[in-house]
Structures are given as structure tokens and as C-alpha cells.
N, C-alpha and C positions, 0 to 999 in steps of 0.2 A: 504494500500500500504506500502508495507514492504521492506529494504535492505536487499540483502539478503547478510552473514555475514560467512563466511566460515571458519572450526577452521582448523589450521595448522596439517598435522597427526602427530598423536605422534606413530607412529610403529617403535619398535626396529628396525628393518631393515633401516629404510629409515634413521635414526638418526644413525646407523652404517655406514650403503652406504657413507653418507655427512660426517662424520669424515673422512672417508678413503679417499675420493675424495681432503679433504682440506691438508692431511699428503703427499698424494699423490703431492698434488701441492707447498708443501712446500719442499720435497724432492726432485722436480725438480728443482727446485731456485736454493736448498743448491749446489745443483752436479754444477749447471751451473756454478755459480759462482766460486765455486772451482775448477772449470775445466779451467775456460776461468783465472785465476790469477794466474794457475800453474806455476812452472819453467820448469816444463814438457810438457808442449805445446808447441808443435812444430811450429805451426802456426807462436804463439807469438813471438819464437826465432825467426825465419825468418822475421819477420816485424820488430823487433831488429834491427838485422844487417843489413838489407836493410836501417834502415834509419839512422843508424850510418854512413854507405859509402855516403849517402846522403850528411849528414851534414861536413863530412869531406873534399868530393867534394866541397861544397858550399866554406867553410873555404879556400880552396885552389883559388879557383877563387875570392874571397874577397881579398886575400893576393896579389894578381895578377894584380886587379883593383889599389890597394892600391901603389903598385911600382909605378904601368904606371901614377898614378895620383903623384907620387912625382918625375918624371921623366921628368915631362911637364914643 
């Protein structure tokens, strides 16, 4: 009674195939990344300034509180 013991292929092709599939996967990262940290991404700018008005709103209602409570 034997295990049986199976050797990994060694064919040019399939050791070609797995390079290409791991460059391949690396060259998706690279893009993502540099895509999604651009200053070219528009997405980006608009979540920017949305939440700059946010915070400027917020400041202003702060400021707002801030009176009414030294008014009391």
C-alpha cells in the first residue's frame, strides 16, 4: 500500500501560462492603484468637494451653537 505522490508539471507552457497570469495580476494592482490616487479622478475630486462643503457647513453650525451658548 503505496501514496501515491504526484510531480508538479514542469511544461514550458504551463510555467509560461502562471508567469503571465501573476504579471497579469500585478499589472492590475499597479493600474488600480494609480488610478484610484490620481488627481485625475474625477470620482475623487467630487468626494473632495462634497466633503469640504460638509465640513464647512458643520464649522458654521459649530460657530452658531457656540454664540447661542454665550448668549444664555
Amino acid at each position: 500500500m503505496s501514496i501515491p505522490f504526484y510531480d508538479f508539471p514542469t511544461s514550458p507552457i504551463l510555467i509560461i501560462g502562471a508567469l503571465g497570469i501573476t504579471v497579469a495580476i500585478a499589472v492590475f494592482f499597479i493600474a488600480y492603484q494609480k488610478y484610484f490616487n490620481s488627481p485625475l479622478n474625477k470620482e475623487l475630486s467630487t468626494k473632495k468637494k462634497a466633503l469640504i462643503k460638509e465640513q464647512q457647513e458643520l464649522n458654521d453650525r459649530l460657530e452658531k451653537i457656540e454664540q447661542d451658548l454665550k448668549n444664555l
